[in-house]
Each structure stands twice: as C-alpha cells, then as structure tokens.
N, C-alpha and C positions, 0 to 999 in steps of 0.2 A: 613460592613457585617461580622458575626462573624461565624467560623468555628465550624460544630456542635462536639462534643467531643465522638464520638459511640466508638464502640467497635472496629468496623472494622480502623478507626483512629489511634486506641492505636497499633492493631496489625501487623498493616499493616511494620513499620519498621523491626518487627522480620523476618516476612515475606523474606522483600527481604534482608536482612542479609543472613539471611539464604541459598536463593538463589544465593547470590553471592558469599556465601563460594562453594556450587555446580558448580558454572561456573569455579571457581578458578581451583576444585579439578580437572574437564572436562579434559580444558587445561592444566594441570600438567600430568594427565594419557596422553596427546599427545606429550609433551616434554621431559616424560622424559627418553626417548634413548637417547635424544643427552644435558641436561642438568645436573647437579650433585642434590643430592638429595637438599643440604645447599641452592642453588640457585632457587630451585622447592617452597621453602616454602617462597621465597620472593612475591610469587603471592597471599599467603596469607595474608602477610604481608601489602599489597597495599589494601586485602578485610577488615582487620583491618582499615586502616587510613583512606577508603575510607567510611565506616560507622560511625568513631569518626569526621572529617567533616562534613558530613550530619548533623547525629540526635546525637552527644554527646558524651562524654566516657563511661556513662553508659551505653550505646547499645554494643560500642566497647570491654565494660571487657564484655558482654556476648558472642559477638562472639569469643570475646580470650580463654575465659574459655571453649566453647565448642570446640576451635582448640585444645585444651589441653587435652580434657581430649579424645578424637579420638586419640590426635601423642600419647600418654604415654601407649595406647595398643599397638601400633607399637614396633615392635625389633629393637632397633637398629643395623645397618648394622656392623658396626666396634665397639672396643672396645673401652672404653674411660682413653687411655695412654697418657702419656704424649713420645712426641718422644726422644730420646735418641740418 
C-alpha cells in the first residue's frame, strides 16, 4: 500500500520543525536564570539534529537558516574580544 503524496504530507514536517524550535525557545525562556545564554542555544541545537534524523538536512538547513536569521536580530550581550 502506497502513501498518498497531498499537500498536507509535504507540510506536515515544516510544521513540526517549526513547532519544535517553539518548544526549544519555551524551555529556554524557563532556564535561563539559572543557565548561560552559550548553553540555552544547545537546546536548539538538539531541535536542529533532531529534524536532520528524521526527515533529512534539507529540513535541518531550513530550521538553521531560520534560527539564524531570529539570533542575528538579537544584540549580543558582550563584546567580541579577544581576552588579554
């Protein structure tokens, strides 16, 4: 029996990509008093690896490129020197 090929098929993985960079971000807004921002961004990092398992790298460069282009409006907090 063959899977039929709709629409809802094709989108369905954007979907919950999507979704699970939101659960990432959830749980990042609850950890981080007590986590560092470097270590915050490993939960999306895990929302990355966890969609290129599933359905591919192709899904995964689209969730990266959309993690990317949300952190690159963020300020970053500290300057970036080199320590001395």
């Amino acid at each position: 029996m063959q899977k039929t090929n709709t629409f809802w098929n094709k989108i369905y993985p954007y979907l919950i990509s999507v979704g699970l960079v939101l659960i990432m971000t959830l749980l990042g807004e609850f950890v981080k008093r007590k986590l560092e921002p470097t270590n915050i961004v490993m939960f999306y990092l895990l929302a990355v690896v966890i969609v290129a398992i599933r359905w591919g790298l192709g899904l995964a460069s689209f969730v990266k490129n959309a993690l990317n282009s949300a952190v690159i409006r963020i300020k970053p907090g500290l300057p970036w020197r080199h320590a001395e």
